[in-house]
C-alpha positions as CSV (number, residue, x, y, z in Angstrom):
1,X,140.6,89.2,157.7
2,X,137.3,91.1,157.7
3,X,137.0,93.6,154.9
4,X,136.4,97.2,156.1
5,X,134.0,99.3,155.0
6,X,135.7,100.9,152.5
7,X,136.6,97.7,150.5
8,X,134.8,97.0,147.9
9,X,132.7,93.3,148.1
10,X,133.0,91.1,145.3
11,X,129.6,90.5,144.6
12,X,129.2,94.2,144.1
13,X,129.9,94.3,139.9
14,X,127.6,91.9,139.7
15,X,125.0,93.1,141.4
16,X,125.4,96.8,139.6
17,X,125.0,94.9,136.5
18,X,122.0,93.0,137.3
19,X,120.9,96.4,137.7
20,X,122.3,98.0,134.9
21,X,120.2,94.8,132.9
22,X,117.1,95.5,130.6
23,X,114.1,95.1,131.7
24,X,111.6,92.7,130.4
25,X,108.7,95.6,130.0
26,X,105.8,92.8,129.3
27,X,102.0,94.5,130.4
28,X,100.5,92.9,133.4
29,X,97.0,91.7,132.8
30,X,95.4,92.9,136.5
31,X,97.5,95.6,137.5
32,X,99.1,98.1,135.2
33,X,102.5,97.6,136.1
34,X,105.4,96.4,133.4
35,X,106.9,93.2,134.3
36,X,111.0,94.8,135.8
37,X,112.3,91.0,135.8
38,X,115.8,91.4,133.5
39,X,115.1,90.8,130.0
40,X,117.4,87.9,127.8
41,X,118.3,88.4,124.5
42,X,115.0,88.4,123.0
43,X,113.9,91.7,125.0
44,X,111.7,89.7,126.9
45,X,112.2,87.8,130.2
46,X,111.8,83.8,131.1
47,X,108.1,83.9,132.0
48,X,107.2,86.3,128.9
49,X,109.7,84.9,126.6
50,X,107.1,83.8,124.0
51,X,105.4,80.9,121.8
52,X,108.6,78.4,120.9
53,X,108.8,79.1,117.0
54,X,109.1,75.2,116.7
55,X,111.6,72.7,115.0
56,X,113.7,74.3,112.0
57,X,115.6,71.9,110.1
58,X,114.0,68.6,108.9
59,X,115.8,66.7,111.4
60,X,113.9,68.5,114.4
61,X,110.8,68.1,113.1
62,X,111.3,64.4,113.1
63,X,112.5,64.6,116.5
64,X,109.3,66.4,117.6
65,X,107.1,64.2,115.9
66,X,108.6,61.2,117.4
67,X,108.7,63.0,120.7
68,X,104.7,63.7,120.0
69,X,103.8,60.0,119.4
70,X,102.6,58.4,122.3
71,X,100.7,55.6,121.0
72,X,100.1,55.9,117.6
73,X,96.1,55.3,118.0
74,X,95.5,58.8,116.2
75,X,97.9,58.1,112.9
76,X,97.5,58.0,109.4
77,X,96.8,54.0,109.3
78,X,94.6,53.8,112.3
79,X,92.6,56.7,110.7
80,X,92.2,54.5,107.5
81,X,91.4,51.4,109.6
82,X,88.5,53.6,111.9
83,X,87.1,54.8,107.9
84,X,87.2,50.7,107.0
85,X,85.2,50.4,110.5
86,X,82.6,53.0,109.3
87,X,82.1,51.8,106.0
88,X,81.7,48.1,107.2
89,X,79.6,49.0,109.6
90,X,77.2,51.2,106.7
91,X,77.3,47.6,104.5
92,X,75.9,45.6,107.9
93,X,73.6,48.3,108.3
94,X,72.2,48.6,104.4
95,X,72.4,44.4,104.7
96,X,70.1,44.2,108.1
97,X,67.4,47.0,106.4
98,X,67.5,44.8,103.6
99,X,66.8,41.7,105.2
100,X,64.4,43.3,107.2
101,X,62.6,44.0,104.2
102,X,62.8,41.0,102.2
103,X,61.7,39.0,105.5
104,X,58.2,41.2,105.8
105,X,57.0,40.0,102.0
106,X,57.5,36.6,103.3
């Protein structure tokens, strides 16, 4: 059976309170409209929700660091091992002058 006109749909309620919804209200950089997508509970909408405020407990930070580490080339021990690099390299390079040296008296 076909509903007649004067039925209600049932789609209806929801659509009066997608319009009923608060709006997001973010400023549009090129045009000055405010953004009219429906806002979450933040007051702003998906796209302008905001910068993530990042892990809170302990336990998510761990997760996020591991999540972060792709190879570990940029850590704490391959920074120490890069320093030993430079300063080895600054001994070859003081050694080399200094040979240099001592073989122009000869």
């Amino acid at each position: 059976m076909s509903k007649g006109p004067d039925e209600p749909a049932r789609w209806q309620p929801g659509l009066i309170a997608a319009a009923l919804a608060p709006r997001c209200g973010a400023r549009r950089r090129r045009v000055e409209l405010l953004c009219q997508a429906p806002a979450m509970l933040n007051g702003r909408c998906r796209v302008h929700g905001g910068a993530s405020t990042g892990p809170r407990t302990p336990d998510g930070l761990a997760r996020c660091v591991a999540a972060a580490t792709k190879h570990g080339g940029r850590n704490a021990a391959a920074r120490a091992r890069a320093a030993q690099r430079g300063q080895a390299r600054a001994r070859v390079a003081e050694l080399r002058r200094i040979l240099a040296v001592t073989k122009e008296r000869e």
